[in-house]
C-alpha positions in Angstrom: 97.6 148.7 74.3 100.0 148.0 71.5 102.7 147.9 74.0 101.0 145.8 76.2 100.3 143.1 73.3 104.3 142.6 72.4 105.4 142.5 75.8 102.6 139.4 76.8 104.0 137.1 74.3 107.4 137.7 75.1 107.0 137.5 78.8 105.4 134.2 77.8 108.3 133.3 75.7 110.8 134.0 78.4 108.8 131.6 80.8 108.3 128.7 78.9 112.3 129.4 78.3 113.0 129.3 82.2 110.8 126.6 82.8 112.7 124.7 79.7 116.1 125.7 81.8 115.0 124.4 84.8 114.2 121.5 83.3 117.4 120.6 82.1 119.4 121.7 84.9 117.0 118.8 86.6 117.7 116.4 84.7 121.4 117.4 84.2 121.4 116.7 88.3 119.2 113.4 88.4 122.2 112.3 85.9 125.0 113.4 88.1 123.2 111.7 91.2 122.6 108.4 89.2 126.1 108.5 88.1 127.0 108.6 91.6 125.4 106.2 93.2 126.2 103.6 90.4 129.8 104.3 91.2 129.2 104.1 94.9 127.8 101.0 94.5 130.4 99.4 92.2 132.6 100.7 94.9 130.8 98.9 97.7 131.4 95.8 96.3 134.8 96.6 96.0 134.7 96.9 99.6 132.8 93.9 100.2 135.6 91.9 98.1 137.9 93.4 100.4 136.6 92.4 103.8 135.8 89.2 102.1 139.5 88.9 101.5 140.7 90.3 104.5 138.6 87.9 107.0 139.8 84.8 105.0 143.5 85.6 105.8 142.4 86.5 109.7 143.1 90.1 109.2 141.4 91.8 111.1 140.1 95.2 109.4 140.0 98.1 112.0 137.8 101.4 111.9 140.7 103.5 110.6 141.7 100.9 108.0 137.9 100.4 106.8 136.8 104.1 106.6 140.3 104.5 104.4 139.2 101.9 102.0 135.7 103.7 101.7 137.0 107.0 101.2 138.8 105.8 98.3 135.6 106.6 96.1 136.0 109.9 96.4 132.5 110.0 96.0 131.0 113.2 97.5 127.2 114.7 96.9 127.0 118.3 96.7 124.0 120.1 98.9 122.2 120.4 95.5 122.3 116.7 94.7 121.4 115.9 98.2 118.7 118.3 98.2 117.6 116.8 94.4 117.8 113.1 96.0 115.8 113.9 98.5 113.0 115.5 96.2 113.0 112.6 94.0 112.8 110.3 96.8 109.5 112.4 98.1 108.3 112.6 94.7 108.1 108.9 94.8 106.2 108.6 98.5 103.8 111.3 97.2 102.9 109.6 94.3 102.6 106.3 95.9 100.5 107.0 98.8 98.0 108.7 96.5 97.8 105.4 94.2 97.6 103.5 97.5 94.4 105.3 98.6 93.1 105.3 94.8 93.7 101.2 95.2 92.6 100.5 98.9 89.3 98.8 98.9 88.6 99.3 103.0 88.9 103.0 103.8 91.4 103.1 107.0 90.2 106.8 107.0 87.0 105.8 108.1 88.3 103.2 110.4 90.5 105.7 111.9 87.7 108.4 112.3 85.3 106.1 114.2 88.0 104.6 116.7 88.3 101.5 115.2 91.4 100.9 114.8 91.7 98.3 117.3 88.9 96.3 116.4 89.9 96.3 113.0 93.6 95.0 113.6 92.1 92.0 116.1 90.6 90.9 113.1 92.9 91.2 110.1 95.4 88.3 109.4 98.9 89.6 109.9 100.9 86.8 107.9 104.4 86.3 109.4 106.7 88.3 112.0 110.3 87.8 111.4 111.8 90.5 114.0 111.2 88.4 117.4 113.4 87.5 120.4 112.3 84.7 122.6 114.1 85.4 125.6 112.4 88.9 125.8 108.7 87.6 124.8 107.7 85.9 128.0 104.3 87.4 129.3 103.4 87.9 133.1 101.2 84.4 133.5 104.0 82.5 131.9 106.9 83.7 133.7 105.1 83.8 136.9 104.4 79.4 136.0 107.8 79.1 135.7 109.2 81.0 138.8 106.6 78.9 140.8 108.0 75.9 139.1 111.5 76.3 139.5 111.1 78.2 142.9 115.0 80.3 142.7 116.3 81.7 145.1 115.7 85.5 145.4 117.3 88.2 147.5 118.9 92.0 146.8 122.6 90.6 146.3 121.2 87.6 143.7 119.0 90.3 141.4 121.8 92.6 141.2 124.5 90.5 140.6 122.6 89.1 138.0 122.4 92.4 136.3 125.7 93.7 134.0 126.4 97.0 134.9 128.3 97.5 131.2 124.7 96.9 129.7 121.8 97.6 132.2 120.6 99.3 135.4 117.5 99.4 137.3 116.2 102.7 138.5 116.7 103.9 142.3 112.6 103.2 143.5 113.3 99.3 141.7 116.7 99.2 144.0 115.0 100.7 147.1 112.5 98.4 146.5 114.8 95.1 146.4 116.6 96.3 150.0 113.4 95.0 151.4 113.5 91.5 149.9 114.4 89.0 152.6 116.7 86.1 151.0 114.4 83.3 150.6 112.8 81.0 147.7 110.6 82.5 145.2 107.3 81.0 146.4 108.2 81.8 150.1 107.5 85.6 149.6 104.8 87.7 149.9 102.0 88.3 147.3 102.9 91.6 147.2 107.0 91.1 147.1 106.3 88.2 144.4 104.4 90.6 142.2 107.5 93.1 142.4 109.8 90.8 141.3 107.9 89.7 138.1 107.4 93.6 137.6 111.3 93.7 136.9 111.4 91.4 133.9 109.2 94.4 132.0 109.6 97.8 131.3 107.8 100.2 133.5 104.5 102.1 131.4 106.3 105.2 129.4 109.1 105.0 127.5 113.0 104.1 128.6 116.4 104.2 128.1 117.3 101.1 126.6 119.9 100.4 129.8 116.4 99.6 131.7 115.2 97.3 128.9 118.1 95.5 129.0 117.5 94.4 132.5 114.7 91.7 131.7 117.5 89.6 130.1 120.0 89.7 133.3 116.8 88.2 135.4 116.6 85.1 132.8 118.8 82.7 134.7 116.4 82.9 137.4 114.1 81.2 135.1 116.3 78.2 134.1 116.0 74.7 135.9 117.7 71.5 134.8 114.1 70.0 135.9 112.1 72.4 133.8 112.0 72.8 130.0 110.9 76.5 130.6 111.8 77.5 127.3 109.0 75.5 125.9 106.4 77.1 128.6 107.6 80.6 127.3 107.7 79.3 123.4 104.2 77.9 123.7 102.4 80.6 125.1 103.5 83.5 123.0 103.3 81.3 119.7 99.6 80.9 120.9 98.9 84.1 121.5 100.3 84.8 118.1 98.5 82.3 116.8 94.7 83.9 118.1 95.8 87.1 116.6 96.6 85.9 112.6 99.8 85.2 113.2 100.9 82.2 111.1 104.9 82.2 110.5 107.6 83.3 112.7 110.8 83.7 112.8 112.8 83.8 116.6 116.1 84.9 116.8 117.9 83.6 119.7 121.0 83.2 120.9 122.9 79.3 120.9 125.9 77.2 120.8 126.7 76.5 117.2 127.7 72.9 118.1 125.3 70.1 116.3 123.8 69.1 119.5 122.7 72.8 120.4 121.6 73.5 116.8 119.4 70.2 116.9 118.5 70.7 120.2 116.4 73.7 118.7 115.7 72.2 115.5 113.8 70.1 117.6 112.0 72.6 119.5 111.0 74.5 116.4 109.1 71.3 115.1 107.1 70.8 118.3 106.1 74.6 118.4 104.7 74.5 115.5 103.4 70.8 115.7 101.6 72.1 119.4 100.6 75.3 117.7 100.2 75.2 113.9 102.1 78.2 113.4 105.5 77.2 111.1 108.5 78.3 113.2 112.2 79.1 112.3 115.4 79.9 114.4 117.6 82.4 113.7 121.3 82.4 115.4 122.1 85.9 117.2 125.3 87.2 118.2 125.4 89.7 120.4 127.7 92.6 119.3 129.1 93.2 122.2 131.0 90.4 122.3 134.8 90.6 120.2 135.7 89.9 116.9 137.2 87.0 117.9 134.6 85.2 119.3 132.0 85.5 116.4 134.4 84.3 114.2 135.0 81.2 116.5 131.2 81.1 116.5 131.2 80.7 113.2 133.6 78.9 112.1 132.3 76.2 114.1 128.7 76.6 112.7 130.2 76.1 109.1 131.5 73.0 110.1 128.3 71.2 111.4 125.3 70.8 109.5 122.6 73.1 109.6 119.4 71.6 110.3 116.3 72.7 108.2 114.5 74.7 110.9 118.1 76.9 111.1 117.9 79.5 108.6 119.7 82.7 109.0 121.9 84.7 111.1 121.7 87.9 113.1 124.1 90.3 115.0 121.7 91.5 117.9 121.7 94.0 121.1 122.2 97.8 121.4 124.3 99.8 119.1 125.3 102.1 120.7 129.6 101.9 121.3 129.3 98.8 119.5 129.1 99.6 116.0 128.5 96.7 113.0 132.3 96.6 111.4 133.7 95.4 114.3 132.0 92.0 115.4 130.0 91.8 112.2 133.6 91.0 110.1 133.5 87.5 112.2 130.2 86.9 110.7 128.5 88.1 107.7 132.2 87.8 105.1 132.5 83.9 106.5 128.8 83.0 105.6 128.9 85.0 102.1 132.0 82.9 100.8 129.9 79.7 102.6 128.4 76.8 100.2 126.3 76.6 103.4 123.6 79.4 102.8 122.0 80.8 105.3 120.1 83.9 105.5 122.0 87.3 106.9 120.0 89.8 108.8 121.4 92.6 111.3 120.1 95.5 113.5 121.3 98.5 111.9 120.1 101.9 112.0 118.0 101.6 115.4 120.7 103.7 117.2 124.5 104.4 117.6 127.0 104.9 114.7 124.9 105.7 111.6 127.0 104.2 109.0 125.8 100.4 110.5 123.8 101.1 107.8 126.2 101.7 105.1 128.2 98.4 106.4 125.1 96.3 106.6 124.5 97.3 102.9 128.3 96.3 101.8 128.6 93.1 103.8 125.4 91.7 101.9 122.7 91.2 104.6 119.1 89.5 103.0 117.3 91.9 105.7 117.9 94.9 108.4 116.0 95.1 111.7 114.9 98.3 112.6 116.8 101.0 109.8 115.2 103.7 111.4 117.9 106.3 110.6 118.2 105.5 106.8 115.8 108.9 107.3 118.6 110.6 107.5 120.9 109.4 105.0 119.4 109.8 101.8 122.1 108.5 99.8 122.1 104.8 101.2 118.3 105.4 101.5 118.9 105.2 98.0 121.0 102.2 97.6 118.7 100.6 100.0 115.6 101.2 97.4 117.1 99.8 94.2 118.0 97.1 96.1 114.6 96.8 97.8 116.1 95.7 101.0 113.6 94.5 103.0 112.8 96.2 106.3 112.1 94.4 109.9 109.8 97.0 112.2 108.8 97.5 115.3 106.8 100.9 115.9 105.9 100.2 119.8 109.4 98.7 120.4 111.1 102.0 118.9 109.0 104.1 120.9 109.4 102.4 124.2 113.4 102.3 124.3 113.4 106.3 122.6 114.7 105.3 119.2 111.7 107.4 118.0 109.3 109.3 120.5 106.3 109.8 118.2 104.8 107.4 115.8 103.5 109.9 113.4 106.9 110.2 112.8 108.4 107.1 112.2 109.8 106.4 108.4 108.3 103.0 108.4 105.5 104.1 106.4 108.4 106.5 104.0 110.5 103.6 103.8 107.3 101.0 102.5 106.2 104.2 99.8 109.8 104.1 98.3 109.8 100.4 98.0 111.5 98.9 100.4 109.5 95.9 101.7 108.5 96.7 105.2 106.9 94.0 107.8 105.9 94.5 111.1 106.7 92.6 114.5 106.8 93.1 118.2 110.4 92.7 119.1 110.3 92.0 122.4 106.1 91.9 123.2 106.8 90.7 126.6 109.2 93.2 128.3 106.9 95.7 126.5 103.7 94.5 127.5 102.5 94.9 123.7 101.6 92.2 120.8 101.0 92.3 117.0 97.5 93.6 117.7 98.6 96.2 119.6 101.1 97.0 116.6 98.7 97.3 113.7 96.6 99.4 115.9 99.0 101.6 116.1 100.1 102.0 113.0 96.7 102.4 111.5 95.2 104.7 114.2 98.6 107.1 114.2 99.7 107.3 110.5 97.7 107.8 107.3 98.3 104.4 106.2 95.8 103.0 103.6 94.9 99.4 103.3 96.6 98.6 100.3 99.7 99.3 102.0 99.0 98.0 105.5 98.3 94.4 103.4 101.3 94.5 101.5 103.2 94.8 104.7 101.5 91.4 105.8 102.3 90.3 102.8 105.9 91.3 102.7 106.3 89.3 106.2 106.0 86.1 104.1 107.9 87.4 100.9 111.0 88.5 103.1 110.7 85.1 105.2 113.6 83.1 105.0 112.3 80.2 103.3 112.4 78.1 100.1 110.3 79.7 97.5 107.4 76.5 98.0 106.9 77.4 101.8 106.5 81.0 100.9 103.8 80.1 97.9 101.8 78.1 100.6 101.5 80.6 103.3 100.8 83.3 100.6 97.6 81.2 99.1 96.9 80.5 103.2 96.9 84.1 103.9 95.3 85.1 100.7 92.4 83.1 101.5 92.1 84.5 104.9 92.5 88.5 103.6 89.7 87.7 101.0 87.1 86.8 104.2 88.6 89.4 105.8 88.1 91.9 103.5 84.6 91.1 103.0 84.0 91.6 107.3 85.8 94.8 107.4 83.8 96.5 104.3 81.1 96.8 106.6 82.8 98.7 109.5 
């Protein structure tokens, strides 16, 4: 018994000592990783002066030159670090989705376990979506209008020489299918034929490699008349739609001539949409990364010499990532506008697929907002950089899971990313080649992730906090929408 009574308080001792040493050895870590990533980041604005610096002489900065520059850090994170950083990160996710539930004054856990979800998200005001391309928004009705309208030309040769075989394909029951279209004008087919045609400008039910996605673009010539303004058929009906389902902001990112009479052309157009439809509109100017360095430098070079109308507000490298990673057509963009007195606002696609370190270059080369960043996942380290700099997120669940980027919603780090602090909003991408809108994305959210109200308004919120206006715009869409989520609020208590 005696024995027994000396060794407890010494095996006591020796715990609170281990527990003291672990302890410090944690901290001693969180320092080294701090460190680190200060440095990193001091460095990546090195990097950004360099590029800067670079592009202004017309130097172009190749992948061997660029990762050379980088490596001069000499910045490496052990396994331990790594393995503390991403511990710290969870830490944070944990602790946040717990005060997000504690805070949440509608229970989505109830909404979820009676099958609600959809009702719910037809009713609750969504804010803004900034993550949208026109050309791949058009619905069935609409595009069916305008094919009637401008009555093309349609025949096996016509579809698939419209179609770039560097960037899409149809599969072989879609090419079977057009041998058996006769050469003839749109509204001269058959019913049946006619509703095959319009089937190719969406993505088949499922999910699909993003070469088949891409073929709704290749068909949008067939849409295009000199008679017909079908652009503002298109715009009308999805900003409608939008409209009925509590969308009141948007941002379209579409790709145009930056000569004055292009960019007024859609100045223009962004003041009737939202004059027709009472939701505020605003362009964004894409460039598609597969084109060459060159020629998005030409781009803009010209758009910095023209003045930007008011309903022009940003930039954005679009299109799939994969073989055409950000450094190399990005370079002709994003280091001209920095050093511009003509601000505009940078956004990218980064992170949806292809090289992973799009995402590291996005952060260095200064962009306001990424689209997509789904594999910041699995680099903790700019995950990192990402947070303290609260970089907000564009999403787009559905969109992700219908061109493979992710195959299972539970598992996308949307939800992660919003928890550490990076200001996520959602927004359909392309809602028309996916047969999907912003209901359809809330729903899908709320009914396949643990997401708690508190959150899922923040991210509505967050779609008018990331916008790409002046600081006035943004204070009277957030009273708007505050007013709205107050009646909301008060309907959905009683679900």
């Amino acid at each position: 018994m005696n024995t027994l009574k000396l060794i407890l308080p010494i095996c006591f001792l020796l715990l609170l000592s281990f527990r003291s040493t672990i302890a410090i050895g944690t901290d001693s870590i969180h320092k080294q990783v701090n460190e680190k990533i200060n440095s990193l980041e001091s460095h990546y604005k090195n990097a950004r002066s360099y590029l800067e610096g670079e592009v202004k002489e017309s130097r172009f900065v190749d992948r061997q030159k660029w990762e050379s520059y980088i490596r001069k850090s000499g910045i490496k994170f052990s396994r331990e670090e790594l393995y503390h950083l991403k511990s710290f990160q969870q830490k944070i996710i944990d602790d946040a989705a717990k005060l997000a539930k504690k805070n949440s004054v509608i229970k989505l856990d109830k909404i979820r376990s009676k099958g609600l979800s959809d009702k719910f998200c037809q009713l609750a005001p969504k804010g803004g979506a900034l993550h949208l391309h026109p050309s791949g928004m058009a619905h069935e009705k609409p595009i069916r209008e305008v094919l009637e309208k401008v009555n093309p030309l349609i025949s096996k040769s016509i579809l698939e020489k419209s179609i770039n075989p560097k960037l899409a394909e149809l599969y072989p029951n879609e090419l079977n299918f057009l041998k058996g279209v006769p050469k003839t004008k749109f509204n001269s087919l058959n019913p049946n034929i006619k509703n095959k045609v319009i089937e190719l400008f969406f993505l088949p039910s499922g999910n699909h490699k993003f070469r088949r996605f891409a073929v709704a673009f290749s068909f949008l010539e067939l849409l295009k008349s000199q008679d017909l303004d079908e652009k503002a058929i298109i715009y009308e009906n999805f900003t409608r739609l939008a409209k009925s389902q509590g969308i009141m902001y948007q941002e379209l990112s579409k790709s145009m001539k930056t000569d004055e009479a292009t960019l007024s052309r859609y100045n223009k157009l962004a003041k009737t949409i939202e004059d027709k439809t009472d939701v505020k509109t605003r362009f964004i100017i894409s460039y598609g990364r597969w084109k060459s360095y060159q020629h998005a430098m030409k781009k803009t070079k010209q758009l910095l010499k023209n003045k930007i109308p008011s309903n022009i507000v940003g930039v954005n490298l679009v299109g799939h990532e994969e073989g055409t990673p950000l450094l190399e057509a990005g370079q002709g963009i994003y280091p001209l506008l920095n050093q511009s007195e003509k601000k505009l606002f940078l956004t990218v696609h980064a992170g949806e697929e292809g090289d992973p370190r799009n995402l590291r270059d996005a952060l260095i080369m200064g962009v306001d907002r990424i689209g997509h960043g789904v594999k910041f996942q699995n680099d903790p380290v700019h995950l990192e950089i990402a947070r303290r700099q609260a970089m907000p997120i564009e999403t787009s669940v559905l969109s992700n899971q219908k061109v493979r980027v992710i195959l299972d919603i539970t598992k996308h780090p949307f939800l992660r990313f919003q928890r550490l602090g990076l200001p996520v909003s959602i927004s359909t991408d392309d809602e028309g080649i996916f047969k999907t809108d912003i209901n359809q994305e809330c729903s899908a959210i709320v009914s396949q992730t643990d997401i708690q109200w508190s959150e899922l308004k923040a991210i509505f919120y967050n779609s008018i906090e990331s916008a790409f206006l002046s600081k006035q715009e943004k204070s009277a869409l957030h009273k708007n929408l505050g007013i709205q989520m107050k009646q909301f609020e008060t309907i959905a208590k009683d679900f």
